[in-house]
Every structure is written in structure tokens, then in C-alpha cells.
C-alpha positions as CSV (number, residue, x, y, z in Angstrom):
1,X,87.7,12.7,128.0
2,X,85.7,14.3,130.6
3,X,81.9,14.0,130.6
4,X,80.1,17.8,130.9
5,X,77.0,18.3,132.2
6,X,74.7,21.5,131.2
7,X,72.1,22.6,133.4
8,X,69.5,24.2,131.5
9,X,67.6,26.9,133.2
10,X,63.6,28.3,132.4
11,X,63.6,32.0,132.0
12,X,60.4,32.6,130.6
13,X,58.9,36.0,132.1
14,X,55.2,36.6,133.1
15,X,53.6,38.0,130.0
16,X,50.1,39.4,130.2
17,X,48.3,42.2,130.7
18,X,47.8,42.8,134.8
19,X,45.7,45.4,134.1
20,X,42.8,42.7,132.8
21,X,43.5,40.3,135.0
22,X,43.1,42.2,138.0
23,X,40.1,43.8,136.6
24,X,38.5,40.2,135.8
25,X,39.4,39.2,139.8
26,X,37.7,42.5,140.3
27,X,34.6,41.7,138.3
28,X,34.0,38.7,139.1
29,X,36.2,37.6,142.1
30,X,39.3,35.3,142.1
31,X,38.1,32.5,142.6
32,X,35.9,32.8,139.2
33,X,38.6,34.2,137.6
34,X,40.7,31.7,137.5
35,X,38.0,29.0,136.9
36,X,37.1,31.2,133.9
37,X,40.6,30.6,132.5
38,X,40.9,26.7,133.1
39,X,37.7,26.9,130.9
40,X,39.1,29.0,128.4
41,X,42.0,26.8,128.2
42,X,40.4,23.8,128.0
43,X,38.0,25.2,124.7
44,X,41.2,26.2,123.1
45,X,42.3,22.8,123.2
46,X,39.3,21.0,122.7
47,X,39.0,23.4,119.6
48,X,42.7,22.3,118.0
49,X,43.2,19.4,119.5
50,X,46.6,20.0,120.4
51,X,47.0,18.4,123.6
52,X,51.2,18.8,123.1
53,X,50.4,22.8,122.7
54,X,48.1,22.9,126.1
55,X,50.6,20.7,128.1
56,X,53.3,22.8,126.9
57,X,50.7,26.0,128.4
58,X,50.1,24.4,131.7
59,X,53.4,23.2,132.4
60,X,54.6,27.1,131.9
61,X,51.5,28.4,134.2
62,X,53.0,26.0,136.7
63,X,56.3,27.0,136.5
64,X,55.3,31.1,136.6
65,X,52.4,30.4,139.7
66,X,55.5,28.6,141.5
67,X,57.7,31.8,141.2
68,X,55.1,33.6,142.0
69,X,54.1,32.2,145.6
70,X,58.3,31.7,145.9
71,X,58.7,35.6,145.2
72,X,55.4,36.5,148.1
73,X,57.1,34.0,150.5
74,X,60.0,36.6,150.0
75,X,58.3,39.8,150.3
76,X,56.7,38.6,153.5
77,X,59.6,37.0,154.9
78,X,57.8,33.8,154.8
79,X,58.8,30.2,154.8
80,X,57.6,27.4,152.5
């Protein structure tokens, strides 16, 4: 018998409204912005206590902001 190995891959696309977002970095600067939605993050899960559900939300941010710089690395011919 031969042992297999699967390689499971993420493909979970981006989905949000860039619209908003780029209106809220408009409004009130990047830097806010994104402070503004660790915030709103954290009162979600300080509201349902669901610390698997806000891991689970992170962990996907991380994995969509690392695509992200990966993909403008590209554009700008860019090394890591």
C-alpha cells in the first residue's frame, strides 16, 4: 500500500465592499481605518464570546493581507 498525501490549498477570495473601505481610508486616513476595524473586531468578539469564530476571522485577514502585499510585490516587480 502506498501512503498519499493531499495538499490542501486556501481559496478563499477577498469579499468586501472596496468602495467603503476606500472611502473610510478616505475619511479618516489608513492608518485609523484599520485601527477602527481591529476595534470593531475585537467588540464583536467581546460581544459573543467566540474566541474560535474571531481566530478563524483573523487567521483569514492574515492570509488575504499576505496575498495582497505578494500580488503589489508583483505589479511593481518587487522582491520580498
Amino acid at each position: 500500500m502506498t501512503d498519499v498525501v493531499t495538499v490542501l490549498r486556501f481559496e478563499e477570495p477577498a469579499r468586501f465592499d472596496p468602495d467603503r473601505l476606500e472611502g473610510l481610508c478616505r475619511d479618516i486616513g489608513e492608518t485609523q481605518a484599520e485601527y477602527d476595524v481591529a476595534v470593531g473586531l475585537e467588540r464583536i468578539m467581546i460581544a459573543r464570546q467566540d474566541m474560535a469564530a474571531i481566530g478563524a476571522t483573523l487567521a483569514r485577514l492574515r492570509r488575504v493581507g499576505e496575498r495582497s502585499v505578494y500580488a503589489i510585490y508583483d505589479i511593481e516587480d518587487m522582491s520580498v
